[in-house]
C-alpha positions as CSV (number, residue, x, y, z in Angstrom):
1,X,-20.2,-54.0,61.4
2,X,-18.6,-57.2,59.9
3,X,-19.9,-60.2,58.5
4,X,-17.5,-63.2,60.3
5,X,-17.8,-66.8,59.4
6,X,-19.4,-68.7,62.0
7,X,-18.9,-72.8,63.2
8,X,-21.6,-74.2,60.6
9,X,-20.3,-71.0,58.2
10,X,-23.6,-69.0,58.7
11,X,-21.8,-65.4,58.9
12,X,-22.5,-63.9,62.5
13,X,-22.5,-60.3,62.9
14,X,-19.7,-58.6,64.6
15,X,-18.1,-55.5,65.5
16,X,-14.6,-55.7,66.4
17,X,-11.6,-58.2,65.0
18,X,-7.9,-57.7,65.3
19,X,-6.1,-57.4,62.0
20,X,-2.5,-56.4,61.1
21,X,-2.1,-53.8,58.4
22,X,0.8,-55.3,56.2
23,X,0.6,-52.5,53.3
24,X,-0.5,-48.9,52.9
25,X,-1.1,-47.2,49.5
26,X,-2.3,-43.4,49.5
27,X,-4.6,-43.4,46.5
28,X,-6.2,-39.7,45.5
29,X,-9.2,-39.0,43.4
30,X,-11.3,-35.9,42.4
31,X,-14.5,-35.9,40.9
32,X,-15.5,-32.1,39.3
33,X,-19.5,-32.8,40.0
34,X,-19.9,-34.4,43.4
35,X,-19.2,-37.9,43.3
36,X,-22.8,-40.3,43.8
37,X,-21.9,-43.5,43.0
38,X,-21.4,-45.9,39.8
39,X,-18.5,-46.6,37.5
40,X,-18.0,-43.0,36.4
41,X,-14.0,-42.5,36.6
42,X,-12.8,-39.4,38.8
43,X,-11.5,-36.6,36.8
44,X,-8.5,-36.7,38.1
45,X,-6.7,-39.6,40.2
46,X,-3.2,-40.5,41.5
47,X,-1.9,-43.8,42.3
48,X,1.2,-43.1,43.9
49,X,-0.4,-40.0,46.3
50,X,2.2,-37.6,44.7
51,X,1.1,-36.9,40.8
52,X,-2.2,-36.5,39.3
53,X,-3.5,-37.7,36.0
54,X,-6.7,-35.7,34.2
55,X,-8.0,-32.8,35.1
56,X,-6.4,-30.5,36.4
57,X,-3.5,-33.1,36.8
58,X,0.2,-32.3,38.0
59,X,1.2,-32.5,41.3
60,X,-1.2,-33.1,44.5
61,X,0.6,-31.2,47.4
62,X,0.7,-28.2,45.1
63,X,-3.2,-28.7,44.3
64,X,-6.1,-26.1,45.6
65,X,-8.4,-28.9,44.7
66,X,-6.4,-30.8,47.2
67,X,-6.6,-28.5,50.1
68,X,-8.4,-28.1,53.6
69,X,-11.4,-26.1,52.8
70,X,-11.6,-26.5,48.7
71,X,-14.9,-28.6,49.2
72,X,-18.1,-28.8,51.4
73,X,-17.9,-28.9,55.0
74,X,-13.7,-27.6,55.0
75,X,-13.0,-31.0,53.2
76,X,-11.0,-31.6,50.6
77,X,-12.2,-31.3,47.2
């Protein structure tokens, strides 16, 4: 649900709007203990999708952190 501003700008609640996506940025993150919130940073991140900085770092197709099935439920780790 979405907040929308309303005629006298009291926010009605909503549930649908059309938008246009005008950019897309893969981002990737991996946190070693499961991830619960806060400003902890991830152990390792990439902000191009393709290369990882941390732990364990390098690149993110080649990962097994970054694989179907390397976490809870078949999801990625």
């Amino acid at each position: 649900m979405f907040k929308m501003s309303g005629e006298d700008d009291e926010p009605e609640p909503d549930n649908e709007f059309a938008v246009v996506i005008l950019c897309h940025h893969l981002l990737l993150c991996c946190y070693k203990i499961k991830y619960t919130g806060g400003n902890s940073p991830p152990d390792c991140g990439s902000f191009d999708g393709e290369t990882g900085i941390g732990d364990p770092g390098g690149e993110c197709k080649r990962c097994p952190l970054n694989q179907f099935g390397s976490d809870e439920n078949g999801s990625n780790a």
